[in-house]
C-alpha positions as CSV (number, residue, x, y, z in Angstrom):
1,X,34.7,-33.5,-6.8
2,X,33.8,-31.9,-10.0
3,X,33.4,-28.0,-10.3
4,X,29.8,-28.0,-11.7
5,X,28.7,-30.4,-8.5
6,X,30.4,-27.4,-6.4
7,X,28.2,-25.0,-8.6
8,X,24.8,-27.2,-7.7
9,X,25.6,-27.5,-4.0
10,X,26.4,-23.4,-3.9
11,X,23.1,-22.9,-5.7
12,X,21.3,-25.4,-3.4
13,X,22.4,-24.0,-0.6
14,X,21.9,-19.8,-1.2
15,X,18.0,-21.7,-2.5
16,X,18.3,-22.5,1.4
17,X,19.4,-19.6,2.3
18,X,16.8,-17.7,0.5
19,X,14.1,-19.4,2.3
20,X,15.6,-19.3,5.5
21,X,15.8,-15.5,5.1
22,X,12.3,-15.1,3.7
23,X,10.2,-17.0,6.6
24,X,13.1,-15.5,9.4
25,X,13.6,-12.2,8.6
26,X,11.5,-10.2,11.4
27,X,13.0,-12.3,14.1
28,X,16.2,-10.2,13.5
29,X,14.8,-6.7,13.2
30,X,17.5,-4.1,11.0
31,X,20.2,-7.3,9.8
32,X,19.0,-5.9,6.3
33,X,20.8,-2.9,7.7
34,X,24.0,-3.9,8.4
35,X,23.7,-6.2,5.0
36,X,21.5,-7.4,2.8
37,X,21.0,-10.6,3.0
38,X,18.6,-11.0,-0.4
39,X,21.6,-9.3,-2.4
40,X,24.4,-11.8,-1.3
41,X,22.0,-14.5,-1.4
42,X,21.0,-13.6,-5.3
43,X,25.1,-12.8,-5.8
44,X,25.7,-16.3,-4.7
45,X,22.4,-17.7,-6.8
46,X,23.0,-16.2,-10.3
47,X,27.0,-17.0,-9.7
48,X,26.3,-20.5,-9.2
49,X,23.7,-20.7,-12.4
50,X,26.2,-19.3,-14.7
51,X,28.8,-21.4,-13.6
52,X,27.1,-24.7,-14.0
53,X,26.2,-23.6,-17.1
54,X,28.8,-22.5,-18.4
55,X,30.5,-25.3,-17.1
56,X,28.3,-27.6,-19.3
57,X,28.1,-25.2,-22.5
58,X,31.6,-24.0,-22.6
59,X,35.4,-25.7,-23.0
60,X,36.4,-22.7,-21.2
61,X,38.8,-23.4,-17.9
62,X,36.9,-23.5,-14.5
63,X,39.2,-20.8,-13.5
64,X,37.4,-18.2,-16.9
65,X,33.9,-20.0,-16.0
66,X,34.0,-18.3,-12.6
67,X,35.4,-15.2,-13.4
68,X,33.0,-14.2,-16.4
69,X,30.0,-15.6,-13.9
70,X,30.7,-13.3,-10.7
71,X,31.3,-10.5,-13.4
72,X,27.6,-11.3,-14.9
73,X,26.1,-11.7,-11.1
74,X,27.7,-8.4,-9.8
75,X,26.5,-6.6,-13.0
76,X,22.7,-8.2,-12.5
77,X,22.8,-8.0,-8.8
78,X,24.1,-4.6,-9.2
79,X,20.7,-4.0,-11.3
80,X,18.5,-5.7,-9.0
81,X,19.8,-3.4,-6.3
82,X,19.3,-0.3,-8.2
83,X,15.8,-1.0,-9.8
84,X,13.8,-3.1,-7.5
85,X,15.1,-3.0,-4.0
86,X,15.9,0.6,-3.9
87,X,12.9,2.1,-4.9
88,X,11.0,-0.4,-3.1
89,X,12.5,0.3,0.4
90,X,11.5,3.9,-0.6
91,X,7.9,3.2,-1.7
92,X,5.1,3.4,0.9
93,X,3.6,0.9,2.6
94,X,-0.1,1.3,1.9
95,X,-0.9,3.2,-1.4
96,X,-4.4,4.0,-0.1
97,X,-3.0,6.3,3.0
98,X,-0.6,7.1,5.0
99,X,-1.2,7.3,9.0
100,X,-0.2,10.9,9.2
101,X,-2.7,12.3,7.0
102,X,-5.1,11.0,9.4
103,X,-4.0,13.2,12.2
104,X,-6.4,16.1,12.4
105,X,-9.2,14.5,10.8
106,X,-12.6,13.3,12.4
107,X,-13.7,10.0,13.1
108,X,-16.9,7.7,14.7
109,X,-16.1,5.3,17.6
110,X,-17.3,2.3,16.7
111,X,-15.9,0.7,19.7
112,X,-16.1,2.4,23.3
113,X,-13.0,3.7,24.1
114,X,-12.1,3.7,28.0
115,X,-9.8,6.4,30.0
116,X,-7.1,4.1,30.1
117,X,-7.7,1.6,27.3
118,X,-8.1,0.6,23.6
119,X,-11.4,1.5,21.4
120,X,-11.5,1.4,17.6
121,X,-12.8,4.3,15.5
122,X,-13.6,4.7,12.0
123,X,-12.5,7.4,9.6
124,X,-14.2,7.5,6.4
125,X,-11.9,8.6,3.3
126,X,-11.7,8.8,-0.2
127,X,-10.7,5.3,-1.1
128,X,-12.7,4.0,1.5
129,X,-13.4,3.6,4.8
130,X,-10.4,3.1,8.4
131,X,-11.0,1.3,10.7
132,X,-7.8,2.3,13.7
133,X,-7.4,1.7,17.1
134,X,-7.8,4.5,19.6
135,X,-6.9,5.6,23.1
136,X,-8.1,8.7,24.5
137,X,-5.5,11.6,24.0
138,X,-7.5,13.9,27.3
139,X,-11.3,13.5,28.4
140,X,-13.6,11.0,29.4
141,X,-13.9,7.5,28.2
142,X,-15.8,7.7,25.5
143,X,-19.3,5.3,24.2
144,X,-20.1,4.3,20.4
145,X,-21.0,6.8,17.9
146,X,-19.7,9.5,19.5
147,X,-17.6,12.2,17.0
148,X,-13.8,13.0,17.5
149,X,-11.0,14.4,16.0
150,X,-7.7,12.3,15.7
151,X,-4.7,14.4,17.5
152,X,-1.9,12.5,16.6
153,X,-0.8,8.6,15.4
154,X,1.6,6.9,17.5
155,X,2.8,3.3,16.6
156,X,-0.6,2.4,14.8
157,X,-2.7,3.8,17.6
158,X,-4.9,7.1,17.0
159,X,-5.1,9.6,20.0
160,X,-8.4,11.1,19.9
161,X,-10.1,13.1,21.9
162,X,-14.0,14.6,21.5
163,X,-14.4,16.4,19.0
164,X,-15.7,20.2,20.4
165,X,-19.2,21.0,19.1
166,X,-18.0,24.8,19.2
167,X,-16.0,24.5,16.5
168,X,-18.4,23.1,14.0
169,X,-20.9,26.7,15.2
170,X,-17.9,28.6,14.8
171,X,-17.2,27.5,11.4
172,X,-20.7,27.3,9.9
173,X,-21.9,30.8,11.6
């Protein structure tokens, strides 16, 4: 078997790989953790692209081809790591908001929110207008259109309870 077909088949499969990662990824939550599979699966990419091409624009020995190709791919994977996936894993999710600035804030139930189920309110901001889900953090069930105040965000869901019509007096008096 020739070297540059090994090449192909290596690049072929980490193409495989790639995809297989991409649509599979959440069904194994924090294997990015323990490595990344979008590093070793670019490592084993560019590797493969340099040495079939070197392999066909060079009369250097297979041996020099592979060598000066995992050099390249651990310099440029290196890069990647540094430069893209880095600061990405550090960037946040939403650039609009973030959930905890929500907490304290007021908002308008939209959708009734039962004592012991799930209502939606909406919190109007500067970029726009947030639309959350809600479960009552004390009190009553509550009906559309009434005011609260957001206590605290856990796991996507707001905890709101009423919000007290003494404080607005208090303030504004």
């Amino acid at each position: 078997m020739d070297v540059s077909t090994l090449y192909l088949y290596a690049l072929a499969a980490a193409a495989c790989g790639v995809l297989l990662s991409v649509v599979f990824s959440d069904l194994i939550p924090g294997i990015d953790q323990i490595f990344h599979p979008t590093l070793i699966l670019s490592f084993v990419i560019l590797t493969s692209a340099f040495g079939f091409g070197l392999e066909h624009l060079t009369l250097l020995g297979s041996l020099v081809i592979l060598l000066i190709s995992v050099g390249i791919s651990l310099i440029l994977t290196s890069l990647l790591h540094l430069f893209i996936f880095v600061p990405l894993a550090k960037a946040e999710q939403s650039i609009s908001f973030s959930e905890q600035t929500l907490e304290g804030r007021s908002a308008i139930v939209i959708l009734p929110i039962p004592e012991d189920g799930y209502g939606e309110i909406l919190v109007d901001d500067v970029s726009g207008r947030i639309a959350k889900s809600a479960v009552l953090f004390e009190g009553p069930a509550l009906v559309q259109g009434t005011k609260v105040i957001i206590i605290e965000i856990k796991q996507g869901v707001a905890h709101v309870m009423t919000y007290p019509t003494q404080w607005k007096e208090e303030m504004f008096s």
